[in-house]
C-alpha positions in Angstrom: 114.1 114.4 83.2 110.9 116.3 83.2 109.7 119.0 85.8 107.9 116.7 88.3 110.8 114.1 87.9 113.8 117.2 88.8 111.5 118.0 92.1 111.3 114.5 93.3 115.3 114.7 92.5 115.6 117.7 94.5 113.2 115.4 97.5 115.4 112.5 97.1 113.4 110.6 96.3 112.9 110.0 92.0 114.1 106.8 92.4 112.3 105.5 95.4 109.2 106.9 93.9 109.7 105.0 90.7 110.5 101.5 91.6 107.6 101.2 94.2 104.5 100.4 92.1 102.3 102.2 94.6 104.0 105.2 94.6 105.1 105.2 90.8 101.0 105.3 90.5 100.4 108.0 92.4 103.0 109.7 90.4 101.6 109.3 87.4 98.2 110.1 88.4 98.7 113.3 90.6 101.8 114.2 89.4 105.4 115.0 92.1 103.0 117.3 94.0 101.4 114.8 95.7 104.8 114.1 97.1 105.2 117.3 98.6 105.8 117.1 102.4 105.8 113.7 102.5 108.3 111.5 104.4 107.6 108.2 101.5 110.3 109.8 99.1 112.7 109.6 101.8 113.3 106.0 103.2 110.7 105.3 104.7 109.2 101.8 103.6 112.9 100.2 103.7 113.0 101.6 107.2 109.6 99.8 108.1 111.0 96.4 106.9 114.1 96.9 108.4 112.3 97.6 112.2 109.4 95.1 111.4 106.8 97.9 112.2 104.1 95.9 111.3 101.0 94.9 113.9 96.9 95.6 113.8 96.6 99.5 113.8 98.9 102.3 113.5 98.2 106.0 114.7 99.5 108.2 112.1 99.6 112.0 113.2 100.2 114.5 110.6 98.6 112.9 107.0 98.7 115.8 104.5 98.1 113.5 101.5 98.0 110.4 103.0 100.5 108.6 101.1 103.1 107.7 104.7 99.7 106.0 105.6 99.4 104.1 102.3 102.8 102.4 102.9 101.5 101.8 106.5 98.3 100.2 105.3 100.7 97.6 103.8 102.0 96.2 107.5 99.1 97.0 109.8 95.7 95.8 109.4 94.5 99.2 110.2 95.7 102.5 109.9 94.0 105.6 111.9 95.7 109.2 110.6 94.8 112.3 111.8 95.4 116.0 110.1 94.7 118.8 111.3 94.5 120.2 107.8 91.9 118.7 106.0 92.5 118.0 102.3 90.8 116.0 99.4 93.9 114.8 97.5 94.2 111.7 100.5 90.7 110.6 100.0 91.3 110.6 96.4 94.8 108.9 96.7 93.4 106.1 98.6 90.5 105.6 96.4 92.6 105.5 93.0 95.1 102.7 94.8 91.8 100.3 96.5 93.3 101.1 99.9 90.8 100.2 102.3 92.4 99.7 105.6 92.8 103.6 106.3 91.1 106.1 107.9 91.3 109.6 107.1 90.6 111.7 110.7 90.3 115.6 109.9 90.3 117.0 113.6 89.8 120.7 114.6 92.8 121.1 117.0 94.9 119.5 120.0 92.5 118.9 122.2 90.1 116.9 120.1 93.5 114.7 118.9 93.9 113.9 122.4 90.2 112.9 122.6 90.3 110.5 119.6 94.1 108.9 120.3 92.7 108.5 124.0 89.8 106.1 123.2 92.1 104.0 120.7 93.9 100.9 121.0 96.9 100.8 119.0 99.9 98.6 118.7 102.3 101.3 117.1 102.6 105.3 115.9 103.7 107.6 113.4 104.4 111.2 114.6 105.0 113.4 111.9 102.4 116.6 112.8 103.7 119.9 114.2 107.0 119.2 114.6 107.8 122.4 116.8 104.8 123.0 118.8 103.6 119.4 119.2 106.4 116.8 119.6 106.5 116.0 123.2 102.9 116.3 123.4 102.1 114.1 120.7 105.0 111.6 122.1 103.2 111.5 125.3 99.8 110.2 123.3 101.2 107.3 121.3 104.4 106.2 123.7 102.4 103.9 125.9 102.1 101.6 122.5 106.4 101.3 122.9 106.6 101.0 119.6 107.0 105.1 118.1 108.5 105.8 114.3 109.5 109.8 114.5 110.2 112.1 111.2 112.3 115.1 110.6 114.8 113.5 113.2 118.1 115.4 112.0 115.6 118.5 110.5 114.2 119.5 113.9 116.0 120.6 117.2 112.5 119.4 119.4 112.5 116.0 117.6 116.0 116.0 118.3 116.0 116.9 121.6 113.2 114.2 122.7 115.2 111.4 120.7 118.5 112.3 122.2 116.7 112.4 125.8 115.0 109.0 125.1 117.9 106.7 123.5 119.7 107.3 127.4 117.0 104.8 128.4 115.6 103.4 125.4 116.6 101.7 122.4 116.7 103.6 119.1 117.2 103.0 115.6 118.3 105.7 113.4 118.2 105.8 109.8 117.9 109.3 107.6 115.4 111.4 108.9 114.3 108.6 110.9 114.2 107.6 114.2 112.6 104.4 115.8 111.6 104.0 119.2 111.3 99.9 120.1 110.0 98.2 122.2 111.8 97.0 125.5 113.0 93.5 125.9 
């Protein structure tokens, strides 16, 4: 096992990264760094299948190098992702796989996030941004869609906290660092 193989190990994710042909390009290409703070080496595609998150355009918040919003370009016909930390590699990323369907949103702060997700339509969200400063606020953007995919579920007390406050009324599916707000029947 080399170097980049023992960090994806240490992620939990070697495996998943390997057998998806996406991923095992990106690998290749730009190396286990490009996996670094991403949610894809941990369950996330099976989890997507097993919800059926899967419509015309997803909000993504918090993109680092894009490659949560490559797996969501495979289920929604559009993916919008915003960063607040503007880097290259997701351009590049997208580019070396043909994805089309995303956009890459590099926004300044909060208040021009709440400008952009404001004038969107949008049939589903990822939150996955500032997990302590932003959670609620970034809930309270994307939960009139009803259909909200959370990471760092069991990592962070605020994601936690909301999650735990919201399955008293709402339904939510839990799996790893997951957690899965539906829709109400």
């Amino acid at each position: 096992m080399g170097v980049d193989d023992n960090f994806l190990a240490l992620l939990g994710g070697a495996e998943h990264v390997h057998s998806d042909p996406q991923l095992a390009k990106i690998f290749k290409r730009f190396g286990a760094d490009a996996f670094r703070r991403s949610s894809a080496v941990d369950v996330f595609d099976p989890f997507l299948r097993e919800v059926g998150l899967t419509g015309k355009r997803c909000v993504e918040i918090g993109t680092y190098n894009g490659i949560t919003s490559i797996i969501l370009a495979r289920y929604f016909e559009e993916v919008i992702t915003l960063d607040i930390f503007p880097r290259t590699e997701k351009h590049a990323i997208a580019d070396y796989l043909g994805v089309r369907n995303v956009r890459f949103v590099d926004i300044k702060d909060n208040e021009e996030k709440v400008r952009i997700i404001g004038a969107l339509d949008f049939d589903a969200a990822y939150v996955d941004g500032n997990h302590m400063d932003d959670t609620m606020s970034d809930f309270d953007l994307v939960k009139h869609c009803g259909r909200v995919l959370f990471h760092e579920y069991r990592s962070w007390g605020t994601v936690f906290d909301l999650i735990d406050k919201l399955r008293k009324r709402d339904a939510i599916k839990i799996r790893g660092r997951f957690a899965y707000l539906e829709p109400k029947k």
